[in-house]
N, C-alpha and C positions, 0 to 999 in steps of 0.2 A: 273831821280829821279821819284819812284812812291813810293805807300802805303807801299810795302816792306820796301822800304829802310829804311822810316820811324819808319817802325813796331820796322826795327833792331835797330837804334836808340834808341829809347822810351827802346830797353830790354838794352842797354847800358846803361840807364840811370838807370832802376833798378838796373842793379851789383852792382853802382855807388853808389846810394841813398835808396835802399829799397823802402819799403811803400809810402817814402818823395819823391818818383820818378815824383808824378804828377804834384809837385811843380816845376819842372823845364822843361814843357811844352812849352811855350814860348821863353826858352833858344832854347828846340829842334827845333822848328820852324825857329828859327832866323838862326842855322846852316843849317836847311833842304835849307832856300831859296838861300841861296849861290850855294848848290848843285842843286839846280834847275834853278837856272840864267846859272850856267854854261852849263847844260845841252839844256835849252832855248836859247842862243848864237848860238850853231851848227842849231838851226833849227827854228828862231824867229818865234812868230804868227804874220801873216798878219799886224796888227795895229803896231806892233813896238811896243808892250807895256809891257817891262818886266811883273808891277806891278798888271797890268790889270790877266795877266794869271796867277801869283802866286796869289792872292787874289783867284780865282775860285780854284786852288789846293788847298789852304791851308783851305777854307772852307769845301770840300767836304774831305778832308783826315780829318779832326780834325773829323768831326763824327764819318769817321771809327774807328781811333787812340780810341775813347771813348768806342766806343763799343768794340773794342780787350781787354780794360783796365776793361770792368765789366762784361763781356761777362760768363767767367767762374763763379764768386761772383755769380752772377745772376740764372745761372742753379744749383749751389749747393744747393739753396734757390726752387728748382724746380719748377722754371718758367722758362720763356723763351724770348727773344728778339729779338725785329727783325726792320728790314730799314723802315722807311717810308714810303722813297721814293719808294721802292719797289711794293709796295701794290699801290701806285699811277698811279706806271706807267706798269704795270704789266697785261696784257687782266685779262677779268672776268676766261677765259677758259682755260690760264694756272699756274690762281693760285692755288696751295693745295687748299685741304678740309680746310682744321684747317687756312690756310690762310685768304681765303674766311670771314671764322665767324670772325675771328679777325677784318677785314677791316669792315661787316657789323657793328662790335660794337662798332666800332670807327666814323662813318662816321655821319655829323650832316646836321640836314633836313633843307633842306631853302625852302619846303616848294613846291610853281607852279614850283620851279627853280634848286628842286632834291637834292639827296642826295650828299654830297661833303667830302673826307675827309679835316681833318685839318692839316696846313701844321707842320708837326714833324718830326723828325728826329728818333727815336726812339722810338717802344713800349715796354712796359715790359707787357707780357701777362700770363696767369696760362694755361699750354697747355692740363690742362685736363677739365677746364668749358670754355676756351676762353676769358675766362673775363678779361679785360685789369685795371691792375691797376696803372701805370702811362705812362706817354709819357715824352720823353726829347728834349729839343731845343740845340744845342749846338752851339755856335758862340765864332769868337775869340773876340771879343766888345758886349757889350748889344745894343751897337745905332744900330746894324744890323738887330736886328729882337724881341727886348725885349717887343714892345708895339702889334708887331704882336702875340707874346707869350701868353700876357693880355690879346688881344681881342678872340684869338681859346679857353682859359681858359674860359670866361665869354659866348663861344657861346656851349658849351661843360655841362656847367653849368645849360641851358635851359632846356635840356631834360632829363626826368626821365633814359632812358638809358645808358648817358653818365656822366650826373653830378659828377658822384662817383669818376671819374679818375681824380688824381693827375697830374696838370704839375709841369715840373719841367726844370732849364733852366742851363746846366751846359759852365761852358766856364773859360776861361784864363784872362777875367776881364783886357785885358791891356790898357783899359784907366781909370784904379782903380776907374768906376762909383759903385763901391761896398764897396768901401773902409769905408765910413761912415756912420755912421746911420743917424745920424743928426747934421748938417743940412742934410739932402738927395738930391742927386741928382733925376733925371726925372727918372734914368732908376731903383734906388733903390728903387724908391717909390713904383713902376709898381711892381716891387718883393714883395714888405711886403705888398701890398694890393691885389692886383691882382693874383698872383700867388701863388703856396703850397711853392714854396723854389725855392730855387739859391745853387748851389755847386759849387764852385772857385779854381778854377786848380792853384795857386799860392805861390810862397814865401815871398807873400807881406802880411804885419799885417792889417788883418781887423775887424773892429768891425762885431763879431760876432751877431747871432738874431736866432729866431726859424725858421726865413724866410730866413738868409744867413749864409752860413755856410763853410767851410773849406771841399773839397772836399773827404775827410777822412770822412766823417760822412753817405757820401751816404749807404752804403751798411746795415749800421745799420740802417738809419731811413729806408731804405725799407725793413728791416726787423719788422721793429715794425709797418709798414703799414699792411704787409704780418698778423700779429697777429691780428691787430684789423679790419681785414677783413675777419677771421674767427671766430672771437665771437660775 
């Protein structure tokens, strides 16, 4: 079981659903893990821990899966995206030119203790000024990384450099901590004050906000980001 098999999956599920395809993200997961327990049986890891090793799959493929999903939407709009992780872990000397400036413009100062980037999963950047107009966190829960989401947002927000980029935290929402406005839970609140938005890969009903929204909506609010960041 790897990202392929996923990849093929996920277009299975457009034949299936169209547009409505990203709603049933979660379904895809729930079959991927079976093919991947099977495949983990022939060759367990060391601890014995099925759930241990699919949890580390399923996090690092759900980013990719995001980004095959907006990848194209995104360069029609003629920008460009890219790993995070990449530009993290990536020597200074073999990244691109155009790489390089992206990660400068991203990376926020602490100061005697250097410059550091924030941890994302995703940037969306204009590959002809470099300028980054938002970054994406994706998890399959917000308890995994939503408050760390908050604080890179408000560290981001410090410096004349950075402030202007949008986060933004896309996921599968399956412990529906989105589902409600109010009352709100811990990780909803973190969203409508803390963050620009939340997009929710789901076919569960949620109260809708300017701050969470139905994962249909992304490509058009970063369209109208894209506008009011050139007037």
């Amino acid at each position: 079981m790897d990202f392929e098999d996923l990849k093929r999956s996920y277009l299975e599920k457009r034949e299936l659903f169209g547009d409505n395809a990203y709603k049933h993200i979660s379904e895809l997961l729930e079959e991927a893990k079976k093919l991947h327990k099977h495949d983990w049986l022939k060759d367990p890891t060391p601890s014995g821990d099925h759930e241990q090793s699919w949890r580390a799959f399923k996090g690092k493929n759900l980013e990719k899966l995001i980004l095959f999903m907006i990848e194209v939407d995104v360069e029609d709009l003629s920008l460009k995206v890219i790993n995070g992780n990449h530009l993290e872990r990536t020597l200074p000397d073999n990244l691109s030119y155009e790489e390089a400036q992206v990660k400068r413009r991203l990376c926020v100062d602490f100061g005697e203790f250097g410059l550091h980037l924030p941890d994302v999963d995703l940037i969306i950047y204009d590959p002809n000024t470099f300028e980054i107009l938002a970054v994406l966190s994706s998890k399959v829960t917000l308890r995994e990384r939503i408050a760390q989401t908050g604080y890179w947002k408000l560290k981001l927000l410090q410096d004349k450099v950075t402030k202007h980029i949008k986060v933004y935290f896309l996921t599968p929402d399956e412990d529906k901590t989105l589902n409600i406005r109010k009352p709100a839970k811990k990780g909803r609140a973190i969203v409508e004050v803390d963050l620009d938005g939340s997009y929710v890969l789901t076919e569960e009903k949620i109260e809708e906000s300017e701050k969470v929204k139905l994962f249909e909506h992304f490509i058009d609010d970063l369209k109208k980001l894209l506008e009011s960041e050139k007037e």
